[in-house]
C-alpha positions, -999 to +999 in steps of 0.1 A: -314-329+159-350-333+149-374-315+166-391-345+178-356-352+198-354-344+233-328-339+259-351-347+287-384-359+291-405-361+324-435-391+326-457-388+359-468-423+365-492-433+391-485-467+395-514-479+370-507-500+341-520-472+314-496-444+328-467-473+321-477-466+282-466-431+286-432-441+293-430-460+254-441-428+241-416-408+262-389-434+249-399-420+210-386-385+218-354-398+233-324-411+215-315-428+253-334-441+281-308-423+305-331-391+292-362-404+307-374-389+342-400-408+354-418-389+387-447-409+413-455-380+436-475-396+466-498-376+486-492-362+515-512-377+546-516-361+581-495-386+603-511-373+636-543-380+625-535-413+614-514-420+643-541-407+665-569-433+647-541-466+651-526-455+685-490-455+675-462-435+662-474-437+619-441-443+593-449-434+561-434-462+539-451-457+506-424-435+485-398-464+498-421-486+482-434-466+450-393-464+443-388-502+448-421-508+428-415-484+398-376-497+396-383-532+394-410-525+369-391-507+342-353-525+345-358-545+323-381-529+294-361-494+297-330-495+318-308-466+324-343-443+335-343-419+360-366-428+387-380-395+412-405-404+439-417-369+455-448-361+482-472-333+478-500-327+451-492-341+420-502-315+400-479-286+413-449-312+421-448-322+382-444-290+368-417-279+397-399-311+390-402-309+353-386-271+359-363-285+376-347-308+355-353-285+325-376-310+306-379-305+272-417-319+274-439-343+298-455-370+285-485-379+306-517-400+304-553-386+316-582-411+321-607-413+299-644-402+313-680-409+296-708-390+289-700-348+285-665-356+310-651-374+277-644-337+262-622-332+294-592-341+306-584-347+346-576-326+375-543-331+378-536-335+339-551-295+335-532-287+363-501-299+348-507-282+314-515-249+330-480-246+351-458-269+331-432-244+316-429-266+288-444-284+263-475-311+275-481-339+255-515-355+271-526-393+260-558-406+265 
């Protein structure tokens, strides 16, 4: 096995077209899709308070849909991936999740900036690379 081979790599996507890119780069380590984990983590929400503002009982829908979205969007380009939709804040529920699959590296995006925030990467990408117990591989 080469070193660039991996048994399991671990893409956060958040929905955006330019964290779909990751996922070709991902597929490059990998000899088969099946060793792809692509994670959306969506943020939690305080379902009081938004209950309280609309008046009714709130149901959080959005990981139901995040799944349905993020299936339908790769079964055709890479079938056979492993799709994980988790709640919390992204940048401590990657690295858990990347632990806990054992991930051999995560492949992630980080938006580019202008002006002195070009030299840095985002929040949640330093976050990442700070707890991730494995390798990082950051694209801008």
């Amino acid at each position: 096995m080469a070193w660039t081979d991996k048994e399991r790599v671990v893409v956060p996507v958040d929905l955006s077209e330019i964290t779909y890119s990751a996922v070709k780069v991902a597929a490059d380590f990998t000899t088969e899709n099946t060793n792809i984990h692509i994670i959306h983590v969506v943020r939690e929400i305080n379902p009081a308070l938004v209950g309280g503002l609309l008046g009714k009982e709130f149901t959080d829908d959005r990981p139901k849909v995040s799944e349905e979205i993020l299936r339908e969007k790769m079964a055709s380009e890479f079938p056979g991936v492993n799709i994980h939709v988790d709640k919390g804040e992204p940048g401590a529920v990657i690295p858990e999740f990347a632990e806990s699959v054992q991930a051999d590296l995560i492949v992630m995006t980080s938006y580019g900036r202008k002006g002195m925030k070009e030299h840095m990467i985002g929040s949640v990408a330093e976050r990442v690379l700070r707890l991730a117990q494995c390798p990082v591989l950051i694209l801008k």
